[in-house]
N, C-alpha and C positions, 0 to 999 in steps of 0.2 A: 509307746505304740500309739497311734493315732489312731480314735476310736473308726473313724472311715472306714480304715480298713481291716477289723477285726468285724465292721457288720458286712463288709464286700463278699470277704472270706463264710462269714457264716451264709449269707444268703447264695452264694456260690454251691457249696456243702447241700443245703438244703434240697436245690433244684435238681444237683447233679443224684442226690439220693432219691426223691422221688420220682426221677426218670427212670433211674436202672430198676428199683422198685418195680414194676410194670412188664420192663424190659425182659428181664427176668422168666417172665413167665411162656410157656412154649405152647403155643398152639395146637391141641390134640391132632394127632394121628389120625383119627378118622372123621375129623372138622368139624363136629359136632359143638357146636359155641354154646349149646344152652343142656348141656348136659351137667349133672347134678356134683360132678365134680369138676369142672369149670366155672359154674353159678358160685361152689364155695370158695373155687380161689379167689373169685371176684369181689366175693363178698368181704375176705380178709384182704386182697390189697385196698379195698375202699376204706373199710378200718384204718390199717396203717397210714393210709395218705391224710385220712381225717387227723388220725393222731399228728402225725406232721407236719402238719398245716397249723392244729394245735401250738404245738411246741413252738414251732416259727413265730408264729402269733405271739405265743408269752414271752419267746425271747428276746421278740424287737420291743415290747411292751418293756420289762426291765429296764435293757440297755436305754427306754428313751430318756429315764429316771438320771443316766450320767449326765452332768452338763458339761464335765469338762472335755475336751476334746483329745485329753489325756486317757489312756487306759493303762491302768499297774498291772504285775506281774500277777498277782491274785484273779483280778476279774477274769485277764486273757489264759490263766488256765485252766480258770473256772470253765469257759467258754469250753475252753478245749475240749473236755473232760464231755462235756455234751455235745461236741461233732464225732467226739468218738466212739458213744454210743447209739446216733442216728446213723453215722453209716454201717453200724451193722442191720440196719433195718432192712434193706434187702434180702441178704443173706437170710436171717430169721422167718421172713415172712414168707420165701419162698420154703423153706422148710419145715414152717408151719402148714403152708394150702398143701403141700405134695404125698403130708405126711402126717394126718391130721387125727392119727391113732397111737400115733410116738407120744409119752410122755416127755421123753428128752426134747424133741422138737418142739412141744409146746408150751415148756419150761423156759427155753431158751427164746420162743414169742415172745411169750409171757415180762421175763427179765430186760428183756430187749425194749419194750413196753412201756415197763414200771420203772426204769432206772434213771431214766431222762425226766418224769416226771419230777423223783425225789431229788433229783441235780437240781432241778429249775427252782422246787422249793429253795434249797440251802442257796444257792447261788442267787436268790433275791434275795434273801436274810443276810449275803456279805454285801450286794448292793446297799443294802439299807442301812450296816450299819456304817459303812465308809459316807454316805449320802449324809447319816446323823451326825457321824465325827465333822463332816464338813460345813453343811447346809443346815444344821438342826433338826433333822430327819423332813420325812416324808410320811402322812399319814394317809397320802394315797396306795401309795409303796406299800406301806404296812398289810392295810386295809387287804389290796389286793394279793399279799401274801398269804393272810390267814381266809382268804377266800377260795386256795387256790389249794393250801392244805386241808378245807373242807372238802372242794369238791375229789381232790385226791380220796381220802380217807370216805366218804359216802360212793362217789361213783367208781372209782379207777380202780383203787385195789381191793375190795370187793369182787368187782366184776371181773378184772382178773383173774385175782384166784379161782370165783368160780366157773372161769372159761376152760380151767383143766381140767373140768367132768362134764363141762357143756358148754361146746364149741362156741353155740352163738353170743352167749352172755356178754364176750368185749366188743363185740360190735355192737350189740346194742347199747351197752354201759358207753361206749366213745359217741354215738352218737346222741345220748342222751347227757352227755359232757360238754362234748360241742354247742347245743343246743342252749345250755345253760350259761356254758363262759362266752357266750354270744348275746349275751342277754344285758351284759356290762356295758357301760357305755362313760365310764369316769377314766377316759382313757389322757395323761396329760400329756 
């Protein structure tokens, strides 16, 4: 597979998910735009899109780590395995703002959230180690692996978890994640 088009596909994936993300959501009934449950759906689709924006960001960051213009069966279903849990991001997030009392709903957030992150881990540890069987590794690659399972493990699932007793915690945990993996700039 040529890597072209496995980053076409993902950024395809991406876009079309944080449009319908938004789409999604319906317009009150009696137009009220700033009303305190429409302020929280907004508040979690800004979340989501950060995270997504996120994830995009670390994905094209990985993938820049291939130089060959080859993709194997491993990385493309690696890939996979992470479009197929960003397009449930829609789904989730609307189920989360509509329903923001449901533990099921906010479980299934929450999951939806956390499982793209732990793919992106593992999914640069197989970049890395085909990069080292080839290339002699990467110690940028590395680097930014165990900086990505730091900020995992201090901001994301932390925050997570404690978003299922108090709502606001991953939005403010994603934007204080944001803020941080923005902070990087050893990008090759």
């Amino acid at each position: 597979m040529n890597k072209s088009r496995i980053e076409a596909l993902t950024d395809g994936i991406f876009a079309v998910v944080m449009t319908l993300t938004v789409l999604e959501f319906k317009v009150p009934e009696d137009g009220n735009l700033f009303s305190p449950n429409v302020l929280l759906m907004l508040l979690i689709y800004i979340t989501t899109f950060v995270a997504l924006a996120s994830i995009w960001n670390s994905l094209h960051h990985v993938m820049t780590f291939i130089k060959s213009n080859k993709i194997d069966e491993l990385i493309l279903w690696s890939n996979h395995w992470i479009l197929l849990i960003v397009c449930l991001f829609p789904f989730s997030t609307v189920a989360h703002a509509e329903h923001t009392n449901s533990l099921t709903a906010s479980l299934a957030y929450v999951s939806t959230y956390l499982i793209p992150w732990i793919s992106l881990i593992v999914f640069s540890q197989i970049i890395y180690q085909i990069i080292y069987k080839q290339y002699n590794g990467s110690a940028t690659l590395r680097k930014r692996n165990l900086e990505r399972i730091k900020i995992f493990l201090v901001f994301l699932l932390p925050g997570a978890l404690i978003s299922l007793v108090w709502l606001y915690a991953l939005p403010i945990v994603t934007i204080l994640m944001a803020i941080n993996w923005g902070r990087h700039s050893n990008f090759d």
